[in-house]
C-alpha positions as CSV (number, residue, x, y, z in Angstrom):
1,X,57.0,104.0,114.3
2,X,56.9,101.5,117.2
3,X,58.3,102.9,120.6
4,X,60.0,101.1,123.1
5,X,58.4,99.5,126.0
6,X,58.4,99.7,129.2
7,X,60.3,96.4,129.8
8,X,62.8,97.2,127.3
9,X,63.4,100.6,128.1
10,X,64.2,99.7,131.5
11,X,66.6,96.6,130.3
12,X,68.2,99.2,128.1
13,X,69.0,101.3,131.2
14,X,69.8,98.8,133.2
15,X,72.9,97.5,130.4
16,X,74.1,100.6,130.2
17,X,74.4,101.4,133.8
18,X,76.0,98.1,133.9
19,X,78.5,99.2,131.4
20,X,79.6,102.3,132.6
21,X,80.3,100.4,135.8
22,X,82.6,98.1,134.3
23,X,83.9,101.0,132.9
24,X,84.7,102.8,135.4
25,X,86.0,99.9,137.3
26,X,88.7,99.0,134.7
27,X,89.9,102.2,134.2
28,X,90.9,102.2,137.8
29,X,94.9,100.7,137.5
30,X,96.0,98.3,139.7
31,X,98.7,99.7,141.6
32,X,101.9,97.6,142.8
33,X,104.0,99.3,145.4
34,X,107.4,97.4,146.1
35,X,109.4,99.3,149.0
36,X,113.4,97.2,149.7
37,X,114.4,97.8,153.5
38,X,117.9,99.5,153.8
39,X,118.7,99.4,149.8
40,X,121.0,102.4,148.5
41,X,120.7,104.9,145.8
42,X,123.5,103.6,144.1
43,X,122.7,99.8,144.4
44,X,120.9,98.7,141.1
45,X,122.4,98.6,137.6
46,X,120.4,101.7,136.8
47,X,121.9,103.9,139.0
48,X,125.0,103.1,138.2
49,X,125.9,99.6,140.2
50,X,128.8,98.1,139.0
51,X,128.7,95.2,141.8
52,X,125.0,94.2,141.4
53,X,123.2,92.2,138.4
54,X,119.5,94.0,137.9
55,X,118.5,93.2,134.4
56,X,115.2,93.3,135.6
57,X,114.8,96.8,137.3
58,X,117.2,97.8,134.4
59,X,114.6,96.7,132.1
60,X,112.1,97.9,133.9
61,X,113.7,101.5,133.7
62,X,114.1,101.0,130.1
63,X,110.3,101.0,130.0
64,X,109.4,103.3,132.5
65,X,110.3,106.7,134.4
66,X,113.2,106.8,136.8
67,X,113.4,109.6,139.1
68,X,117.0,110.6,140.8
69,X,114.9,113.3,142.9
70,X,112.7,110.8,144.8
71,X,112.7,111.0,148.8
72,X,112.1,109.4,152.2
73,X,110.4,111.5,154.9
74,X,113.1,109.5,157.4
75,X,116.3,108.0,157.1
76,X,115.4,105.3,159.5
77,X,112.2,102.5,158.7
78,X,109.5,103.3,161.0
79,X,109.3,106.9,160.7
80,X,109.8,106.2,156.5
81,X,107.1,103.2,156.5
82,X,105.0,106.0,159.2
83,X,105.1,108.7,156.0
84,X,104.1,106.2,153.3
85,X,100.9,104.9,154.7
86,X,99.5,108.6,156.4
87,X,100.6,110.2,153.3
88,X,102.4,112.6,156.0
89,X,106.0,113.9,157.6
90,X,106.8,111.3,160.7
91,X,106.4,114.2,163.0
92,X,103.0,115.0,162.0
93,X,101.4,111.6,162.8
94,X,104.1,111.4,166.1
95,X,105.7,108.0,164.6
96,X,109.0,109.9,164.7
97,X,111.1,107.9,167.3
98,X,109.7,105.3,169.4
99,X,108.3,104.5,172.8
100,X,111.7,104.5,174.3
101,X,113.0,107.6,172.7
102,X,114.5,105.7,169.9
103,X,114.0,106.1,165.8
104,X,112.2,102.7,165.3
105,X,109.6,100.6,166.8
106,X,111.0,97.7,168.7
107,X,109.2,94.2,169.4
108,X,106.5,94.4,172.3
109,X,106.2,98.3,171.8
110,X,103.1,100.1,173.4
111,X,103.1,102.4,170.8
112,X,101.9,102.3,166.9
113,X,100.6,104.1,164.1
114,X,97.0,105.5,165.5
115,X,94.2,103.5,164.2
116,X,92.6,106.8,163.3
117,X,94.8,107.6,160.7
118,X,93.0,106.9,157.1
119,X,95.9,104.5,155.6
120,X,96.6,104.8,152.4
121,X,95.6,101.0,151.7
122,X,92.1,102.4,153.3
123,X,92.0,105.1,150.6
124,X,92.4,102.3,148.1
125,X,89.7,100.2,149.7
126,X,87.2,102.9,149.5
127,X,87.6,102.9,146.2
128,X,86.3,99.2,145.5
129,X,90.5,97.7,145.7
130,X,91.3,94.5,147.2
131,X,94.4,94.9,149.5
132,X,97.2,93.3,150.8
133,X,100.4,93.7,152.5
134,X,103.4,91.0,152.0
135,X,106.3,91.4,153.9
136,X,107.1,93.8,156.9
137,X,104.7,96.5,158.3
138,X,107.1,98.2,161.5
139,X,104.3,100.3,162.7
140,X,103.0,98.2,165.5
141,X,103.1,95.1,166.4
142,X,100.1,94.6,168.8
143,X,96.9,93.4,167.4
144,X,94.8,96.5,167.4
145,X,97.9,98.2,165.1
146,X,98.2,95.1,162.7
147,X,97.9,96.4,158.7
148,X,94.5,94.2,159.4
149,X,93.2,96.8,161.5
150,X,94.7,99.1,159.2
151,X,92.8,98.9,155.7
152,X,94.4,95.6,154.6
153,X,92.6,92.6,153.8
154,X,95.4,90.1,154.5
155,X,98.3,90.4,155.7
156,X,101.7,88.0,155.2
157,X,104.9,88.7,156.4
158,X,107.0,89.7,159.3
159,X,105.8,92.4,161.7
160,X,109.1,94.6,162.3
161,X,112.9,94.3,161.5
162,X,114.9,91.3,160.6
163,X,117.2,91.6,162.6
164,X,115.0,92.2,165.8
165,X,115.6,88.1,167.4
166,X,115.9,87.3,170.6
167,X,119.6,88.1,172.1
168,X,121.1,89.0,175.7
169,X,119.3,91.9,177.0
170,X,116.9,91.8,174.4
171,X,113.9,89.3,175.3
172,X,112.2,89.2,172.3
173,X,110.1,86.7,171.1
174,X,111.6,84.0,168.0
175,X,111.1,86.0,164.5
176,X,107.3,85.6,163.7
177,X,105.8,85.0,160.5
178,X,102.0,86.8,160.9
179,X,99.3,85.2,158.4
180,X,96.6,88.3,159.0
181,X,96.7,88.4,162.6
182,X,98.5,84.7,164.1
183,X,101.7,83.9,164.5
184,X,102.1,80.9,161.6
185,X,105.8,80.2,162.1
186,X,108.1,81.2,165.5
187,X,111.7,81.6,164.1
188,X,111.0,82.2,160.5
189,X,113.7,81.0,158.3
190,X,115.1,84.9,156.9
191,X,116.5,82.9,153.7
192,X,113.0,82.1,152.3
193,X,111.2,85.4,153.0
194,X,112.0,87.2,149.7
195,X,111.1,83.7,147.2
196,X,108.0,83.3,150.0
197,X,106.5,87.1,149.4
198,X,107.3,87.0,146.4
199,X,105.1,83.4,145.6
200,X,102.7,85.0,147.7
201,X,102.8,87.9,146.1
202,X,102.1,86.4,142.4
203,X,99.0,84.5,143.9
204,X,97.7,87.1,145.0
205,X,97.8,89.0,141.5
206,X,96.2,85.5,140.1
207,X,93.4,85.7,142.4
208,X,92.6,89.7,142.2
209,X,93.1,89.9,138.0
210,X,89.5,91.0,137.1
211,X,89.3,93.4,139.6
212,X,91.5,96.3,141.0
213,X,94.1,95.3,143.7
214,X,97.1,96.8,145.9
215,X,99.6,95.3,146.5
216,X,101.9,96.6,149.2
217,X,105.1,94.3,149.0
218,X,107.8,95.8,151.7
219,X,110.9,93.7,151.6
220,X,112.6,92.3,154.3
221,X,116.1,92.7,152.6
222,X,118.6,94.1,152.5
223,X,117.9,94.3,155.7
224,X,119.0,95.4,159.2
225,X,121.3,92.9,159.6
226,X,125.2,92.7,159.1
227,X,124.5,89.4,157.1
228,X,122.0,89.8,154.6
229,X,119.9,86.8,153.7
230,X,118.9,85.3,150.5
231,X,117.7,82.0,149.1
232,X,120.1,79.0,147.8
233,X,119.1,80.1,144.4
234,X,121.1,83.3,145.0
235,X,123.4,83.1,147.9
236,X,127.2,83.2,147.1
237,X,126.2,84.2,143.1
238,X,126.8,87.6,143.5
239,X,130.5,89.9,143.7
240,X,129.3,91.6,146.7
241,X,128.5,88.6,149.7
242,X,125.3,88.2,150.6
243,X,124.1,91.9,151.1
244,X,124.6,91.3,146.7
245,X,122.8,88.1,146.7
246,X,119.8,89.4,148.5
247,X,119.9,92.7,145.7
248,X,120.3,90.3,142.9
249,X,117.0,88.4,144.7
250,X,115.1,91.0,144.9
251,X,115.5,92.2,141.3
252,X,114.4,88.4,140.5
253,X,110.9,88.9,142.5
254,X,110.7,92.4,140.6
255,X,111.4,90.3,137.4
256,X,108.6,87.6,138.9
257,X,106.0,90.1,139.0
258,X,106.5,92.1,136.0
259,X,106.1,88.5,134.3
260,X,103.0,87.6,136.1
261,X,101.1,90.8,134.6
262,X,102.0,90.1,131.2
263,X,101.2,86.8,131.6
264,X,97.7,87.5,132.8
265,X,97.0,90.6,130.1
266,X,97.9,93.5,132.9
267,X,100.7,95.1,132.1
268,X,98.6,98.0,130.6
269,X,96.6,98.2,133.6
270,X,98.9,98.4,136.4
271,X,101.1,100.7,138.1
272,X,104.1,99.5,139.6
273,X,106.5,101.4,142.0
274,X,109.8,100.0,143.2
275,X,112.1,101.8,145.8
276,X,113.5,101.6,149.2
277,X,112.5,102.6,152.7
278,X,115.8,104.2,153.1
279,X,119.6,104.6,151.6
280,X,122.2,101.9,152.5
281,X,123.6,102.2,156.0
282,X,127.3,102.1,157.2
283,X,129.1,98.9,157.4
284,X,132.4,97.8,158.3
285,X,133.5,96.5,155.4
286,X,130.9,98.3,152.8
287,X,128.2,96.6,151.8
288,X,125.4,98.6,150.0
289,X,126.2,102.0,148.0
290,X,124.5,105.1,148.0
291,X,126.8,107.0,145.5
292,X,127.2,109.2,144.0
293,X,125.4,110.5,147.5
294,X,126.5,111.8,150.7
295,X,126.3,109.7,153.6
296,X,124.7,106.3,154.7
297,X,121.0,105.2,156.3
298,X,120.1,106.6,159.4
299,X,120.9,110.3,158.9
300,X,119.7,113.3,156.8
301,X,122.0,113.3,154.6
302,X,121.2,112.5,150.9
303,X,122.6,109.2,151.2
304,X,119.9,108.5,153.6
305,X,116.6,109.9,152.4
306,X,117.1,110.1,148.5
307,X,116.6,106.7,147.4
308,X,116.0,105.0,144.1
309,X,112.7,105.1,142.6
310,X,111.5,103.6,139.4
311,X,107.7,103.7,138.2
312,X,106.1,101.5,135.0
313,X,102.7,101.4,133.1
314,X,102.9,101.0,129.2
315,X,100.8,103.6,127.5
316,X,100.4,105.9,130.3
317,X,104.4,106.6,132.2
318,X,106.6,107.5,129.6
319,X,110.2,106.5,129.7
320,X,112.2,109.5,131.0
321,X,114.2,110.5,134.1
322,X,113.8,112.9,136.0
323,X,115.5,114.9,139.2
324,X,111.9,116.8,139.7
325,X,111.7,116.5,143.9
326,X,108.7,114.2,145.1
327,X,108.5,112.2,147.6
328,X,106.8,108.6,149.3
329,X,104.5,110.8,151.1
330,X,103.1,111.6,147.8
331,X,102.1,108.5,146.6
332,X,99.4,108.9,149.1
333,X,97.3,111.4,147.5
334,X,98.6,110.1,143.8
335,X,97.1,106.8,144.3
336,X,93.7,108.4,145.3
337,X,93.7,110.5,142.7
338,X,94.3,107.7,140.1
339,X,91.4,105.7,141.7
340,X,88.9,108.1,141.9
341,X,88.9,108.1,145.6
342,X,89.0,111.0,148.0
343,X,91.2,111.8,150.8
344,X,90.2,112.7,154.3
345,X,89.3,116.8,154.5
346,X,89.4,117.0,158.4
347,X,93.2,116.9,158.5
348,X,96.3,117.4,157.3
349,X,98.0,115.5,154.6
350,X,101.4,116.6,154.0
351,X,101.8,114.9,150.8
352,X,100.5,116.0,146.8
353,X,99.5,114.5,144.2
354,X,102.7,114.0,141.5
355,X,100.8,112.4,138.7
356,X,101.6,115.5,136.4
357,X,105.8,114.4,137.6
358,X,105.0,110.8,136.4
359,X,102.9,111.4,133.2
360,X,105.1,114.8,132.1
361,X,108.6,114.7,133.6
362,X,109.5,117.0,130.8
363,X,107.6,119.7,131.8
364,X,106.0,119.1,135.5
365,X,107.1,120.8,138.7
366,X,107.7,120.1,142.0
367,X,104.5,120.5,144.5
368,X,106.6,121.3,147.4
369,X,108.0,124.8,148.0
370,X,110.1,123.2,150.6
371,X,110.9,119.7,151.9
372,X,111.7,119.1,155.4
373,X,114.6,116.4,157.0
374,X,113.9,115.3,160.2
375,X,116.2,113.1,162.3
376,X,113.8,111.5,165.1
377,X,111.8,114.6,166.5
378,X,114.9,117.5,165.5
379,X,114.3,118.9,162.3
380,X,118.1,119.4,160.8
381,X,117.9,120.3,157.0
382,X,115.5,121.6,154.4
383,X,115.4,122.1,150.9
384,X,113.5,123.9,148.0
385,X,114.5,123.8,144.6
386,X,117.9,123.2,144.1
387,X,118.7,124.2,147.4
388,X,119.3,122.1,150.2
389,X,120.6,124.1,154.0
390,X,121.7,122.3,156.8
391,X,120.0,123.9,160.0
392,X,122.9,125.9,162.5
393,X,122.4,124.2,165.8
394,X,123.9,124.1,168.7
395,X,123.2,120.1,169.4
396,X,122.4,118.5,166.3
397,X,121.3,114.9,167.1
398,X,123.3,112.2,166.0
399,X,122.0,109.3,167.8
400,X,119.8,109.1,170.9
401,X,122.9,109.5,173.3
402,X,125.3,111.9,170.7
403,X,125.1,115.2,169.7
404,X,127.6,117.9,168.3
405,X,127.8,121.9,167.1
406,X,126.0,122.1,163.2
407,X,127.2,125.2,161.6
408,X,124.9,126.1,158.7
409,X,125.7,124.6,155.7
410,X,124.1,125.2,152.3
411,X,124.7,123.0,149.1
412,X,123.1,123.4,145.3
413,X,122.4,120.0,144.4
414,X,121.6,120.0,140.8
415,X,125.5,120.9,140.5
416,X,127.2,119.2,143.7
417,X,124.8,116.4,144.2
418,X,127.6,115.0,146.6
419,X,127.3,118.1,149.1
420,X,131.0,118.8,148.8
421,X,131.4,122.7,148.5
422,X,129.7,124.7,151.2
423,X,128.3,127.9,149.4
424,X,126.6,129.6,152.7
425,X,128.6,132.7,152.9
426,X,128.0,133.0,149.0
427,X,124.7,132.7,149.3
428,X,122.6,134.7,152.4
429,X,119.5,135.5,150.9
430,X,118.9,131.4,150.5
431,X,119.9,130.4,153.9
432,X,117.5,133.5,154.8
433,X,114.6,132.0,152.7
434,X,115.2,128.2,154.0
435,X,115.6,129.2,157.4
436,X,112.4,131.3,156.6
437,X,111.0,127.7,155.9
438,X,112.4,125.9,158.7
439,X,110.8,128.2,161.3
440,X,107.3,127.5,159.6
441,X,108.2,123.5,159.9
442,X,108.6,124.3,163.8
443,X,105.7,126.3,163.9
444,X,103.2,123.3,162.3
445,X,105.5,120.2,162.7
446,X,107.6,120.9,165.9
447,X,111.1,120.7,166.8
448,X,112.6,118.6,169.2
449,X,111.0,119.0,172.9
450,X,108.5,121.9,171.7
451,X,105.4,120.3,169.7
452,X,103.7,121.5,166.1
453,X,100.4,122.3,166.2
454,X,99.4,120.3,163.0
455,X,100.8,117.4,165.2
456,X,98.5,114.1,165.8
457,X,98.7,111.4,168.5
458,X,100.5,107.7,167.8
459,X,97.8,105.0,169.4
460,X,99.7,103.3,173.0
461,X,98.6,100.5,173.9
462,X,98.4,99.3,177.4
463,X,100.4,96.0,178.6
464,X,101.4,94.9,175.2
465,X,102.7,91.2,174.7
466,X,104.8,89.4,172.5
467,X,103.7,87.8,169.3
468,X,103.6,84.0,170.1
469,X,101.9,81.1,168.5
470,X,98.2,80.6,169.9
C-alpha cells in the first residue's frame, strides 16, 4: 500500500478547508430588506387594495409568507427606522422624539443614532456581507451619523424626509442626494428617486452576486408629502392621484428586483422583506388606506404601527399567512441568526429572533409576552396575545403641544381587529395583567419625563451644519 505524502496530504487539507469555506459562505442568504415610507396596511392588492395595481407584491405573496401581525416600534419614521437598525424599542436607544422635543429628526439636527450602537448592517458585516443602503436613512444627518459610519459600505439616497425643503421659517438646505458621504445633487428631482434607487439598487445585486450582500432599500415614497411623487412612467396611471402612482412604482421596483435574482440564479439564495416604516397618515381628501385598521400614521393605533409585511425565499419560506405578532425590531437578531453572526452580549436587544414565525407559521409562537406602543417618550398601549389595552392617563399625548384624558380601553384583536367594542369592564383580570406589563416597560424603558434604566444615550453633535455641495 502506498501512503500519501507529505505534499499531498497537505494539498488534500488545504481543498477541503477551501471547500467547506465556500460552503459555508453560500449557505449564508443574501438578505434584501425593502422598507416604503408612510405606506398603509391596506394599500397593496394583497391586503385587500381595491385602488392600487400590485401584481408584483401580489405575486410575490403568492410565493411567499404574508404576515397581518407584523409591527413598527413607532408610528412616526425616525423612531421606526431608530428600532430597525438597533434591533431595539425607540425609547431604549433615546431616538424617541428629536432634539427639539419632536417625533422625527429634522435637517441640521445635533442629535442621531449613537455611533456606538452595533447596527444591524454592522452585524451583517461581521459576518463577511457587503452592505449598502439606497434611499433614506432619518437617523442623522451629520457626517459622524451617516449609515457610512454606521456599518454601510455605500450609501445612495436622501438623508431624511421628502418633504423636509427649504420653506419660510424653515431654512433648510435644497433636498440633497448623498453618494456615501457628499452632497451629489442640491434639489434632487423627488420624481426620479424611486426608478434611481431602484437602478441603483439592481447594480448593486450585479456587482455583489457571488458573494453575500444586504441590501437596505428604504423608499422615499409615499412619502411625507401631500403630493406624492412618481416617475412619468407612472404618474397619472393610477385611480388614486399620485399618492397611487408612487404605490403602483414602487411595486414596479419590487417587480425589478425580484427579476434581477432570477435573472442572475438567486432567487433560492436570498431573502427578501418588503414593508413600510409606518401606516398611511391622515389626509384631506384620503390618500393611502390602512383598513381594515384603526387610525392613520403618526399614532398608536393599529393603523399606525401594524403595517404590511411580506417575506420570500423559494425552498426555505413557505407560502402561508399568518397574524403571529413579530415585529421590525426582530429582523435584527433574525438576520444574525441566518448569517451565522453574533449579536452584541453587553446590552440589551429588545428584539428576537422569528425565524421559527417565517419557516413554520403553522405552528410557531410569538417571542414576545408583551409588545409595547410608544408615542414619542409616553408609552400609551400594550399588547400580549390577542390583547391589546390602551393605558388610563390623565394626558395622553397627541402631538407635542395636545393632550387629552385616556380612559383605559381594552380590545381583542383576533375578533375586532378594527378596535371597535371596548371590552374593559368585561375583562379586569387582562387590563390587570397588561397594566402589570406596562409598569415593567416604565421600569426598563421609561415613561415620559422619568427615564428607564435599560435606557442608552443618542450621539449630539456639537455645531451641526447643513448638507451642501463641497
Amino acid at each position: 500500500m502506498r501512503f500519501p505524502t507529505p505534499l499531498l496530504l497537505l494539498t488534500l487539507l488545504c481543498t477541503n478547508i477551501f471547500s467547506l469555506a465556500n460552503s459555508a459562505q453560500a449557505e449564508k442568504p443574501n438578505i434584501i430588506f425593502i422598507l416604503c415610507d408612510n405606506l398603509g396596511y391596506g394599500d397593496v392588492g394583497c391586503y385587500g387594495s381595491q385602488l392600487h395595481r400590485t401584481p408584483h407584491l401580489d405575486k410575490m405573496a403568492e410565493e411567499g409568507l404574508k404576515l397581518t401581525g407584523f409591527y413598527v416600534s413607532s408610528g412616526v419614521c425616525t423612531p421606526s427606522r431608530a428600532s430597525v437598525m438597533s434591533g431595539c424599542y425607540p425609547r431604549r436607544v433615546n431616538m424617541q422624539k428629536s432634539d427639539s422635543g419632536g417625533l422625527v429628526l429634522q435637517p441640521v439636527s445635533p442629535k442621531g443614532l449613537h455611533p456606538q450602537e452595533v447596527t444591524m448592517a454592522e452585524v451583517l458585516k461581521s459576518a463577511g456581507y457587503a452592505t449598502t443602503i439606497i434611499g433614506k436613512w432619518h437617523l442623522g444627518d451629520q457626517p459622524e451619523l451617516l449609515p457610512t459610519r454606521q456599518g454601510f459600505d455605500s450609501y445612495f439616497g436622501i438623508p431624511y424626509s421628502d418633504d423636509m425643503t427649504p420653506r419660510e421659517g424653515k431654512p433648510w438646505p435644497p433636498l440633497p442626494l448623498m453618494e456615501n458621504e457628499k452632497v451629489v445633487e442640491s434639489g434632487v428631482d423627488r420624481a426620479l428617486l424611486t426608478k434611481r434607487y431602484t437602478e441603483r439598487a439592481v447594480s448593486f445585486i450585479e456587482e455583489n452576486e457571488k458573494k453575500p450582500f444586504f441590501l437596505y432599500l428604504p423608499h422615499a415614497m409615499p412619502g411625507s408629502t401631500r403630493s406624492p411623487f412618481a416617475s412619468e412612467a407612472f404618474l397619472g396611471k393610477s385611480k388614486n392621484g399620485t399618492y397611487g402612482d408612487s404605490v403602483e412604482e414602487l411595486d414596479w421596483s419590487t417587480g425589478e428586483i425580484l427579476k434581477t435574482l432570477k435573472r442572475l440564479d438567486l432567487d433560492e439564495k436570498t431573502l427578501v422583506i418588503w414593508t413600510s416604516d409606518n401606516g398611511a397618515p391622515r389626509r384631506n381628501p384620503p390618500q393611502g388606506s390602512n383598513a381594515p385598521l384603526k387610525g392613520w400614521g403618526y399614532d398608536v393605533s393599529e393603523g399606525a404601527m401594524r403595517v404590511p409585511c411580506i417575506i420570500r425565499w423559494p425552498g426555505k419560506v413557505p407560502h402561508a399567512t399568518t397574524d403571529t405578532l413579530c415585529s421590525t425590531m426582530d429582523l435584527y437578531p433574525t438576520f444574525a441568526k441566518l448569517a451565522g453572526a453574533k449579536i452584541p452580549d453587553d446590552r440589551i436587544i429588545d428584539g428576537r429572533d422569528i425565524w421559527p414565525i417565517l419557516s413554520e407559521p403553522k405552528t410557531a409562537k410569538s417571542p414576545h409576552k408583551a409588545f409595547f406602543y410608544y408615542f414619542g417618550d409616553q408609552l400609551q398601549a400594550v399588547r400580549s396575545g390577542a390583547w391589546k389595552l390602551y393605558l388610563p392617563n390623565t394626558k395622553r399625548k397627541i402631538n407635542s403641544r395636545t393632550t387629552k384624558e385616556q380612559a383605559a380601553e381594552l380590545y381583542q384583536l383576533n375578533e375586532d381587529i378594527s378596535e371597535e367594542t371596548n371590552v374593559a369592564a368585561d375583562h379586569p383580570e387582562v387590563v390587570k395583567r397588561l397594566t402589570g406589563y406596562a409598569e415593567e416597560a416604565r421600569k426598563d424603558l421609561g415613561d415620559t419625563d422619568h427615564p428607564g434604566a435599560g435606557q442608552r444615550e443618542a450621539a449630539w453633535i456639537e455645531n451641526p451644519k447643513p448638507l451642501l455641495p463641497e
